[in-house]
Structure formats: structure tokens, C-alpha cells
C-alpha positions in Angstrom: -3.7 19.7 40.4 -1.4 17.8 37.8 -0.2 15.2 40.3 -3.2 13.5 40.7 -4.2 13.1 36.8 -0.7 12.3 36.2 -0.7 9.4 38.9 -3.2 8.1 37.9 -2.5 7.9 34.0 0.7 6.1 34.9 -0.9 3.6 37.3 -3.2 3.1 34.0 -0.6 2.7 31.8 1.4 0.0 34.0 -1.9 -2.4 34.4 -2.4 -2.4 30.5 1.1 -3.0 30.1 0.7 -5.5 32.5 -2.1 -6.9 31.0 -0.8 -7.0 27.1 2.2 -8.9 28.7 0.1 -11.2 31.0 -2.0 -12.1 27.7 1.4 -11.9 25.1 2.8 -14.6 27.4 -0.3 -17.3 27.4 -0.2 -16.9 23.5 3.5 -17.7 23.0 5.0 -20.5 24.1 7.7 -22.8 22.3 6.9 -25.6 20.4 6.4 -29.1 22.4 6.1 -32.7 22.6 2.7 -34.5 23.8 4.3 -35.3 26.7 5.0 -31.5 28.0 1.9 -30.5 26.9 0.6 -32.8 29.2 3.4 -31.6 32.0 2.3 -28.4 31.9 -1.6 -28.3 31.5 -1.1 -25.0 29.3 -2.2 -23.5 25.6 0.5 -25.5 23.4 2.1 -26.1 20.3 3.1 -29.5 19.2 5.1 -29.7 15.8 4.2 -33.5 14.2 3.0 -35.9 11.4 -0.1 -36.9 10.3 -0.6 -40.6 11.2 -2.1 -41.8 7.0 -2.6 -45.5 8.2 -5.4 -44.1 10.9 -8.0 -42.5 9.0 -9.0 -38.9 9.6 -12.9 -38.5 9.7 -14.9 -34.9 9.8 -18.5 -35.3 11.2 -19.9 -32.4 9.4 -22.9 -32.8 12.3 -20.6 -31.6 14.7 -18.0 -29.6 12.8 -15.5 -32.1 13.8 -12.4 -33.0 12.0 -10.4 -35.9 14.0 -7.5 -37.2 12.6 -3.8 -39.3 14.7 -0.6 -36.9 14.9 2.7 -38.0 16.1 5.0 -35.6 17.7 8.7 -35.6 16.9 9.1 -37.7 19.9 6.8 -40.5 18.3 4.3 -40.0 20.7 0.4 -40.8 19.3 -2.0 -38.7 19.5 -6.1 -38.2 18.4 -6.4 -35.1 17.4 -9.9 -32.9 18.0 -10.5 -29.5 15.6 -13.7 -27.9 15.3 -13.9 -27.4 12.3 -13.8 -28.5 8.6 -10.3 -30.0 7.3 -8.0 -27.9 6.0 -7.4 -27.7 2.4 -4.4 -29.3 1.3 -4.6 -31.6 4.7 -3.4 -34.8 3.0 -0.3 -33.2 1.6 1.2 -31.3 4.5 5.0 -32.2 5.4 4.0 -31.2 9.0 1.8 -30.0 11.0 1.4 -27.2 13.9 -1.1 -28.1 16.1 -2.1 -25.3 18.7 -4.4 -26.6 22.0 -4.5 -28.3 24.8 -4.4 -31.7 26.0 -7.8 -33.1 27.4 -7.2 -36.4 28.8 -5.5 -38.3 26.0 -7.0 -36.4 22.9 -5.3 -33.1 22.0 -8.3 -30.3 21.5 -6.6 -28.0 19.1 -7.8 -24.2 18.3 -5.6 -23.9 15.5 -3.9 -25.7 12.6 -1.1 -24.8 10.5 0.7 -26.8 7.8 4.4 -26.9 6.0 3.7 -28.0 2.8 6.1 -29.1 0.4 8.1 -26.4 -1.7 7.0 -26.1 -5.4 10.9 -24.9 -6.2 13.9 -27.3 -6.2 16.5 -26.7 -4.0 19.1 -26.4 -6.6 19.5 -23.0 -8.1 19.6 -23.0 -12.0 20.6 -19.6 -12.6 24.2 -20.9 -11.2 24.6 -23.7 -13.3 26.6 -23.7 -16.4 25.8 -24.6 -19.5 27.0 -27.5 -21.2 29.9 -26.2 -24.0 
């Protein structure tokens, strides 16, 4: 009588481990270049700068913000996101940008940005005092 439930519990278990690991997988992948984003046709990550001498326009009609990126290669790319522009947008060191290619505009679901540190590098509690 055991068997049966017990079967089928772990058949259960394996397809939603499965599953989690199948979906865990599409999220993370390592960071890329324009040019193996387009390679691969997959969900990517693409580390770069904002482009300041194009301008970066939001079209508040279509909850668009479009703005240039260029990857670390120094690749060119628009840049779609639906939705307003970040705060703090004009300051970031770089940026994270997390889509998919679409011909030669990069759609992307997600933004995240390193902005600069507030704290100096050098450590002031080590420093000595002048005598």
C-alpha cells in the first residue's frame, strides 16, 4: 500500500526539482558582451556605460525610457526599458542591463546601477597624526 504513495511522491519531487533547476538556469547566466547576446539569442546580462553624448529620452506615453550603452567591448547599443528612468540614472559608474537582444536594440527587463562610493578609498583611522 506504501509503495505506490511513496513512488509517486518521489517522481513528484524529481519533476519540481527539475523544474526549479530548468527555471534557476534561464535566470542566471554570466555577464556578456552585445555580441554573445546576440550569439546566443538568450535572457542576458550586459555590464556597460551609458553613452552621455546620445541623449536618453523617456516617452511617458509609452512608458519608455531609451537611452545608447556600450558594452566593455565598445560595442553600441540603443537600449529599450519599459519603464520610467531610474533615479540616480545620470550618475551611475555602470550599468547592468538584463534582456534580450531584438534586432539591433537591446529590450531590457531590468536595470541595475554601480554608483560611485560616497567613502574614500583611503582609511583614516590608519593614518598618523602629524607630531
Amino acid at each position: 500500500m506504501r509503495k505506490p504513495r511513496t513512488i509517486i511522491s518521489l517522481i513528484a519531487l524529481v519533476g519540481f526539482a527539475s523544474l526549479l533547476l530548468f527555471s534557476f538556469g534561464e535566470q542566471v547566466g554570466g555577464y556578456m558582451h552585445f555580441s554573445e547576446a546576440e550569439a546566443s539569442g538568450t535572457r542576458a546580462h550586459v555590464v556597460g556605460y551609458w553613452v552621455q553624448p546620445e541623449t536618453a529620452y523617456y516617452d511617458p506615453e509609452a512608458n519608455l525610457f531609451t537611452f545608447h550603452m556600450q558594452d566593455e567591448e565598445g560595442t553600441v547599443r540603443k537600449v529599450h526599458y519599459s519603464d520610467t528612468k531610474p533615479a540616480s540614472f545620470e550618475n551611475a559608474e555602470k550599468l547592468v542591463v538584463e534582456g534580450h537582444l531584438n534586432g539591433d536594440i537591446f529590450e531590457a527587463e531590468h536595470i541595475l546601477m554601480k554608483c560611485p562610493s560616497k567613502y574614500s578609498e583611503t582609511n583614516t583611522l590608519n593614518q598618523i597624526p602629524p607630531s
